[in-house]
DRENDO-1510 file (C-alpha; in Angstrom, 1 decimal, always signed):
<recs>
REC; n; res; u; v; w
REC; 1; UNK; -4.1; +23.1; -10.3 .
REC; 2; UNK; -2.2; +22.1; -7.2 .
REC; 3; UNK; -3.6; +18.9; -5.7 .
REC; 4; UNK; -2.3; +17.8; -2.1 .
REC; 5; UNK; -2.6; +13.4; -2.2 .
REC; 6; UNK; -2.4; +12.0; +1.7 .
REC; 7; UNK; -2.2; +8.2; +2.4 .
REC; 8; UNK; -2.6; +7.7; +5.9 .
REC; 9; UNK; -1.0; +4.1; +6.6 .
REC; 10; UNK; -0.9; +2.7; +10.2 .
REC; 11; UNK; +3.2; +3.1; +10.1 .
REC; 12; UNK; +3.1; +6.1; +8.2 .
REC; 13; UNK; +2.0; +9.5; +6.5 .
REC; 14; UNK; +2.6; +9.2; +3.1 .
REC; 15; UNK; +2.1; +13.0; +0.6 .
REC; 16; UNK; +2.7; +13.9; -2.7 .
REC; 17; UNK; +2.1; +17.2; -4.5 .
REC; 18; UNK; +0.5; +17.3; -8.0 .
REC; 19; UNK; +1.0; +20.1; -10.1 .
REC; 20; UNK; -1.1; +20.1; -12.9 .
REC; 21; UNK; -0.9; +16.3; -13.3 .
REC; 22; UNK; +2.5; +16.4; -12.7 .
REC; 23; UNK; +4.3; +14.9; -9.2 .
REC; 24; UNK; +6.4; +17.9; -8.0 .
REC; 25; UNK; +7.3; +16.7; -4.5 .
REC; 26; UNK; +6.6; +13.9; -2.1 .
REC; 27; UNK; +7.6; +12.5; +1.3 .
REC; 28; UNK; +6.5; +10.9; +4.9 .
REC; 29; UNK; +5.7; +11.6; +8.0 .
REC; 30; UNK; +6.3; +8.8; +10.7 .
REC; 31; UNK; +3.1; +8.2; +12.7 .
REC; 32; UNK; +5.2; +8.0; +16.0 .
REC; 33; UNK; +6.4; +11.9; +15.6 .
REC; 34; UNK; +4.8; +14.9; +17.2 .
REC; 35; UNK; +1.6; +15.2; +14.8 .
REC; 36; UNK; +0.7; +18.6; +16.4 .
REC; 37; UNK; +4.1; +20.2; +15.7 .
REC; 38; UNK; +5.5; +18.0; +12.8 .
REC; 39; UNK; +2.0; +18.3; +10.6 .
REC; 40; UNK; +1.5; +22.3; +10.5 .
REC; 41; UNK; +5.3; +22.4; +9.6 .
REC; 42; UNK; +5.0; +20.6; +7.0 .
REC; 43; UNK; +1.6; +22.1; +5.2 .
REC; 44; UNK; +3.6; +25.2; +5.6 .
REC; 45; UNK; +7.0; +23.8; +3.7 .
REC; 46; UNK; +4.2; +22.9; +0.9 .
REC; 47; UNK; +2.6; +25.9; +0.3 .
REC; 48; UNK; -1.1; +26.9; -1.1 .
REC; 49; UNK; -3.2; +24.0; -2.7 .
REC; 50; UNK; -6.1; +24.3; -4.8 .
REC; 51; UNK; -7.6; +21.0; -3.7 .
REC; 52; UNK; -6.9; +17.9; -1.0 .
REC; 53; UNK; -7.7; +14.3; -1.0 .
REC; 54; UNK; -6.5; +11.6; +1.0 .
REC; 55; UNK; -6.8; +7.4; +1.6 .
REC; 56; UNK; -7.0; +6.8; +5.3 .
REC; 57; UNK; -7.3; +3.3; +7.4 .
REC; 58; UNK; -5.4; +4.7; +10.0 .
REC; 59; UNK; -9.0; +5.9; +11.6 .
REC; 60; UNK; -11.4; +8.4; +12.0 .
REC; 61; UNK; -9.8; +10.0; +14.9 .
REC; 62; UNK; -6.6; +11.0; +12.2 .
REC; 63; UNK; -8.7; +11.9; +9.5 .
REC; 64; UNK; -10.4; +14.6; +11.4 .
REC; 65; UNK; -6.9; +15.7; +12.4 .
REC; 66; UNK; -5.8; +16.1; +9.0 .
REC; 67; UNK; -9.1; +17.4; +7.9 .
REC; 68; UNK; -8.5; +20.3; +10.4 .
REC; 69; UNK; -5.3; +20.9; +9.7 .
REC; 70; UNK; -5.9; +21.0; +5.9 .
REC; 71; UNK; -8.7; +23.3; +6.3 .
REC; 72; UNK; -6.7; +25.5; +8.5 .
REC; 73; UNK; -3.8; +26.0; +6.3 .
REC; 74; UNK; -5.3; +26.3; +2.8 .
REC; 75; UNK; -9.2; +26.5; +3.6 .
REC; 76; UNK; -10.2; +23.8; +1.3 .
REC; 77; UNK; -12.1; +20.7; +2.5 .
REC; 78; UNK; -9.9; +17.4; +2.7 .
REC; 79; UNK; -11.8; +14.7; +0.5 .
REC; 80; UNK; -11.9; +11.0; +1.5 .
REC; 81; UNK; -11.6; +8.1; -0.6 .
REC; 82; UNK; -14.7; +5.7; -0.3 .
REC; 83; UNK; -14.7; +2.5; -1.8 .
REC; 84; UNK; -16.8; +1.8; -4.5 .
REC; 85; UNK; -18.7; -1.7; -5.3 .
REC; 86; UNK; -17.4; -0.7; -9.2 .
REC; 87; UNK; -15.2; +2.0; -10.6 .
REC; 88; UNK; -13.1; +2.3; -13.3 .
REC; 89; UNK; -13.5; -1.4; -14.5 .
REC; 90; UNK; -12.9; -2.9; -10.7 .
REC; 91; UNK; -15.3; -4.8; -9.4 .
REC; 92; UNK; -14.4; -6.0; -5.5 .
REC; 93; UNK; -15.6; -9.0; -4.4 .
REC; 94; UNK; -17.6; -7.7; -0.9 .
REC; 95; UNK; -18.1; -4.8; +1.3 .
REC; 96; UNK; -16.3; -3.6; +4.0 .
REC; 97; UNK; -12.9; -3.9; +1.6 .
REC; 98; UNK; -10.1; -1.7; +2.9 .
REC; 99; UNK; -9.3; +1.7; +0.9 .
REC; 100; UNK; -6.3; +1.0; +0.8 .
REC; 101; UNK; -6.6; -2.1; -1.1 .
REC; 102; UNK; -9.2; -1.0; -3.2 .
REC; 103; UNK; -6.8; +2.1; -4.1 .
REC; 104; UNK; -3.6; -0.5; -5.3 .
REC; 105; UNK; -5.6; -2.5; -7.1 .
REC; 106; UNK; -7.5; +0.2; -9.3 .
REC; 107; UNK; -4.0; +1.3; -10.1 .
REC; 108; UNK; -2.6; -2.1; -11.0 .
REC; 109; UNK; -5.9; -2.1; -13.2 .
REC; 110; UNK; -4.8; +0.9; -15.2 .
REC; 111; UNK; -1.0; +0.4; -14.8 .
REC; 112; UNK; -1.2; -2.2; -18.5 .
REC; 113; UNK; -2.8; +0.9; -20.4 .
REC; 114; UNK; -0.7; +3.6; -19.2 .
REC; 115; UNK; +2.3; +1.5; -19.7 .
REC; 116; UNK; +0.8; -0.2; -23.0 .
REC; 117; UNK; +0.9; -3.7; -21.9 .
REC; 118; UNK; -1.5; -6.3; -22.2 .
REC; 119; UNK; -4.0; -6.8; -20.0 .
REC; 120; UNK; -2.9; -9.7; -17.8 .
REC; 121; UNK; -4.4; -11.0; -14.2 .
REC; 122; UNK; -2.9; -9.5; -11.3 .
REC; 123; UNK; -1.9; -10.1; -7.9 .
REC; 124; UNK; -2.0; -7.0; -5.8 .
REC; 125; UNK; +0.4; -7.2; -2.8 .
REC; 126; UNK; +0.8; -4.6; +0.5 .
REC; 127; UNK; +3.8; -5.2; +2.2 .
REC; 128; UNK; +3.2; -2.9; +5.2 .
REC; 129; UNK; +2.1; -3.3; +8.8 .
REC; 130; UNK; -0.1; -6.2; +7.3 .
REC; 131; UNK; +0.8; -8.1; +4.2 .
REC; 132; UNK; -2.5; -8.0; +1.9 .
REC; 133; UNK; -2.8; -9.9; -1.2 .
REC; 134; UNK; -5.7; -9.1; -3.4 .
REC; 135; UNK; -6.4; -11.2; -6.8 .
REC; 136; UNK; -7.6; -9.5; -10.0 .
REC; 137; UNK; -8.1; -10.6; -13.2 .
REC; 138; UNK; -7.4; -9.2; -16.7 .
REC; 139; UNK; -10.9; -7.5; -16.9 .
REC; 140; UNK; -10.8; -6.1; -13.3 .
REC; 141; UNK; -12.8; -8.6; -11.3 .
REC; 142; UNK; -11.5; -9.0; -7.6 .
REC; 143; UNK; -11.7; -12.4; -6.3 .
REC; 144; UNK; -11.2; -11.4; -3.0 .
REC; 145; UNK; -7.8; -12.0; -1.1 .
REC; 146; UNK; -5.6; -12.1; +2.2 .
REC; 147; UNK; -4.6; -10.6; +5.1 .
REC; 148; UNK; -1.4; -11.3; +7.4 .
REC; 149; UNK; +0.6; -10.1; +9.6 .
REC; 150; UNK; +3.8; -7.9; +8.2 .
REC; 151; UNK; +7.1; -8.7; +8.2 .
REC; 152; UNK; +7.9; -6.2; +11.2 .
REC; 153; UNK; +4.4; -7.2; +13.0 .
REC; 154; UNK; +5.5; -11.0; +13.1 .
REC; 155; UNK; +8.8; -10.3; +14.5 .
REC; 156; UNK; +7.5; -8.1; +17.5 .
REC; 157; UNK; +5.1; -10.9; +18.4 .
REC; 158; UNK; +8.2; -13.7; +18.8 .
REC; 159; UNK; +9.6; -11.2; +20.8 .
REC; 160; UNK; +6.7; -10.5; +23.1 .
REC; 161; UNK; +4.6; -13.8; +23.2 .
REC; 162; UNK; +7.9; -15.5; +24.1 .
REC; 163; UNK; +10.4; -15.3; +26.9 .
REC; 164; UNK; +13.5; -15.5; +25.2 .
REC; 165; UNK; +13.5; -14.5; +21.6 .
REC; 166; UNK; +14.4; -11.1; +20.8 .
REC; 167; UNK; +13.4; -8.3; +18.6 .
REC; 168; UNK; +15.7; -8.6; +15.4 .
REC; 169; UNK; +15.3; -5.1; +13.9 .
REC; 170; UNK; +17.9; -5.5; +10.9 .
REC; 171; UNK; +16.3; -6.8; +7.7 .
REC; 172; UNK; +16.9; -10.2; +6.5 .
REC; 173; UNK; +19.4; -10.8; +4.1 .
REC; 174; UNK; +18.6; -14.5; +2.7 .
REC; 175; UNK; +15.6; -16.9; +3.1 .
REC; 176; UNK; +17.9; -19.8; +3.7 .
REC; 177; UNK; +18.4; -21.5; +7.2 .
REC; 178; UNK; +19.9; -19.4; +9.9 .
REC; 179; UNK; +22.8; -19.6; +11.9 .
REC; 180; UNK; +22.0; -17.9; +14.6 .
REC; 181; UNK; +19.0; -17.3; +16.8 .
REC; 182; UNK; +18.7; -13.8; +15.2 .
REC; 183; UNK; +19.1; -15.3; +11.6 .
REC; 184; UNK; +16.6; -17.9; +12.0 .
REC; 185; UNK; +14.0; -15.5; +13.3 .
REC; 186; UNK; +14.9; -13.0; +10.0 .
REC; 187; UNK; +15.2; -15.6; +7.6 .
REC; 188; UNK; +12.3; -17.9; +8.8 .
REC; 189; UNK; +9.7; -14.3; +9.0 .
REC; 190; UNK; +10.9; -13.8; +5.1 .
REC; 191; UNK; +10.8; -17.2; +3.6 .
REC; 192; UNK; +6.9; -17.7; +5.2 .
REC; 193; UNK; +6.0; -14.4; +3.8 .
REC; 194; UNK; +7.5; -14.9; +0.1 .
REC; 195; UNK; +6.5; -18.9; -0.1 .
REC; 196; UNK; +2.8; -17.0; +0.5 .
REC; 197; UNK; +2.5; -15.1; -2.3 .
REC; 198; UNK; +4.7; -17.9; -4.4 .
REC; 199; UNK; +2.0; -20.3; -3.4 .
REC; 200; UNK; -0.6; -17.8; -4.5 .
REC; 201; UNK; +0.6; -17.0; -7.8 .
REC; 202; UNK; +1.1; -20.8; -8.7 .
REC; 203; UNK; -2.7; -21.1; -7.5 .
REC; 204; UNK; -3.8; -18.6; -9.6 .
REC; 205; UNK; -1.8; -19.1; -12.4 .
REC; 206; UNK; -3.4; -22.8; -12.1 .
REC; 207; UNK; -7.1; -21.9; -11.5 .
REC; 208; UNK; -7.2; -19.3; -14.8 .
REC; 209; UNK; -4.8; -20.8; -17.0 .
REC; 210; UNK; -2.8; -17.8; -17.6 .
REC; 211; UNK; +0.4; -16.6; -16.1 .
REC; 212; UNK; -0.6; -13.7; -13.6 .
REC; 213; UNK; +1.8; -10.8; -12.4 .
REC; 214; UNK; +2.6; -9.6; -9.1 .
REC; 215; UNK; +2.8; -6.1; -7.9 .
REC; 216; UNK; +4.3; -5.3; -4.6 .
REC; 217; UNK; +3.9; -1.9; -3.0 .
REC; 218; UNK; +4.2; -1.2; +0.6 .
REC; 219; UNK; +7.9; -0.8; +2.8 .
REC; 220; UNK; +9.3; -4.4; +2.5 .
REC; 221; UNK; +8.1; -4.6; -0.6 .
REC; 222; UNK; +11.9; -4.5; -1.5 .
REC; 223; UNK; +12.6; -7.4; +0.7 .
REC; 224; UNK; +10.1; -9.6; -0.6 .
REC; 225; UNK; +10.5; -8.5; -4.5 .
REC; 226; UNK; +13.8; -10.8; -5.1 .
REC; 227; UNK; +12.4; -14.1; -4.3 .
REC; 228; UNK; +9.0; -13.7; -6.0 .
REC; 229; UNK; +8.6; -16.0; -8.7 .
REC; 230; UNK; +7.4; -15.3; -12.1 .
REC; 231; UNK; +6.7; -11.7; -13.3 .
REC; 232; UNK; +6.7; -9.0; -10.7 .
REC; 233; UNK; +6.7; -5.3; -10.4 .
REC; 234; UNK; +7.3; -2.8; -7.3 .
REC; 235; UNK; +5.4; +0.6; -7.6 .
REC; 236; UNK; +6.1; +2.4; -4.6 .
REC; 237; UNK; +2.9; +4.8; -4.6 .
REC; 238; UNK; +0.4; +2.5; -6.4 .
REC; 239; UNK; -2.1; +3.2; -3.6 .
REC; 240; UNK; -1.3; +7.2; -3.7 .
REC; 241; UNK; -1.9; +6.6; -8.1 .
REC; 242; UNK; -5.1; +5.0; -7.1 .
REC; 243; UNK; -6.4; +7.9; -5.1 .
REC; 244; UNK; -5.7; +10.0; -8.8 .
REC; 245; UNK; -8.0; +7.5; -10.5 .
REC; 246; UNK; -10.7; +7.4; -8.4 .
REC; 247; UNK; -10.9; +11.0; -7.9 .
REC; 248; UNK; -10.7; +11.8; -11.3 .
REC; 249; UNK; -13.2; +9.5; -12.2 .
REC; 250; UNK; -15.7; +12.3; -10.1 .
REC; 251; UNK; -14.1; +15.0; -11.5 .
REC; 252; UNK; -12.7; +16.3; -8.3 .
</recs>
């Protein structure tokens, strides 16, 4: 069974190709390219699939793109992940939760049995576009979370909201005080984002009583990972693992 897994991010095109279970090739496509040249190239490169699902916040508008596109190239229907109120032990905390979200945390959920751990409480962090922070405790109950501006979204708005800053695109090195105009801009974005989810864990950790671990997915989740405190983990495709579960918890 060849399964074609799409995450449709607001940066990015994220796919992976599952061959019977197993991961046999993955990649991106940047949103900015030419979607009606770059797409059918790339469905072509990755041959005949038995079935297609996909995780999309990017919007109706591109899910009906890919849907087409999907359809054309392998005649199959292009699923869509729905959150659910409870699946697979995760409860969320209230409706209108994104997918995305909903997807990373149903795989931190399952990540202590698969990797025969202990089930501990979790914070589930998206370092993308936006930074989301969900919380979720040992038994899968989601006590709701966060949602700020990424590391690349802050930046462009010092540069446009002011009249002299400028857009620092090279990623920040250290969270200690800058020496330069360029440095504290970098440095500053960094050390707001990581004493966030710092603050958050030692919050959390306090409220329960027990020591909670992060995991960090999402583009600059290796930028943040360093100066997290406590126990953390990066898992580059949780959301994309997520889309597995809750798909094969229908049987599709």
């Amino acid at each position: 069974m060849r399964i074609l897994e799409l995450d449709a991010g607001n940066s990015r095109l994220k796919w992976r190709l599952l061959n019977n279970g197993h991961i046999v090739s993955h990649g991106f496509l940047v949103n900015s390219e030419d979607w009606q040249h770059e797409l059918p190239k790339l469905l072509d490169q990755i041959g005949q699939v038995d079935s297609a699902r996909a995780a999309i916040v990017s919007g109706d508008e591109r899910f009906a793109l890919l849907s087409a596109a999907v359809n054309q190239h392998f005649n199959v229907t292009l699923l869509k992940a729905e959150v659910k109120e409870e699946c697979r032990g995760v409860q969320v905390a209230y409706a209108g939760l994104g997918v995305d979200r909903w997807l990373a945390m149903l795989a931190a959920h399952h990540l202590d049995w698969a990797e025969n751990k202990e089930p501990c409480n979790k914070i589930v962090v998206s370092c993308g576009s936006a930074i989301t922070i969900d919380l979720l405790s040992d038994s899968g109950n989601h006590f709701g979370g966060y949602i700020v501006p990424g590391v690349g979204l802050m930046k462009g708005v010092l540069h446009t909201r002011t009249a002299q800053l400028p857009m620092v695109e090279p990623e920040a090195l250290t969270i200690m005080p800058g020496t330069s105009t360029a440095e504290c801009i970098n440095n500053g974005i960094l050390a707001m984002a990581v004493a966030m989810l710092n603050s958050r864990q030692t919050q959390y950790k306090t409220a329960c009583g027990k020591e909670c671990t992060v995991y960090l997915t999402g583009g600059d989740a290796t930028l943040i990972q360093p100066y997290i405190q406590g126990e953390c983990y990066h898992h580059p495709a949780l959301v994309m693992d997520g889309l597995s579960f809750a798909f094969e918890q229908e049987g599709r």
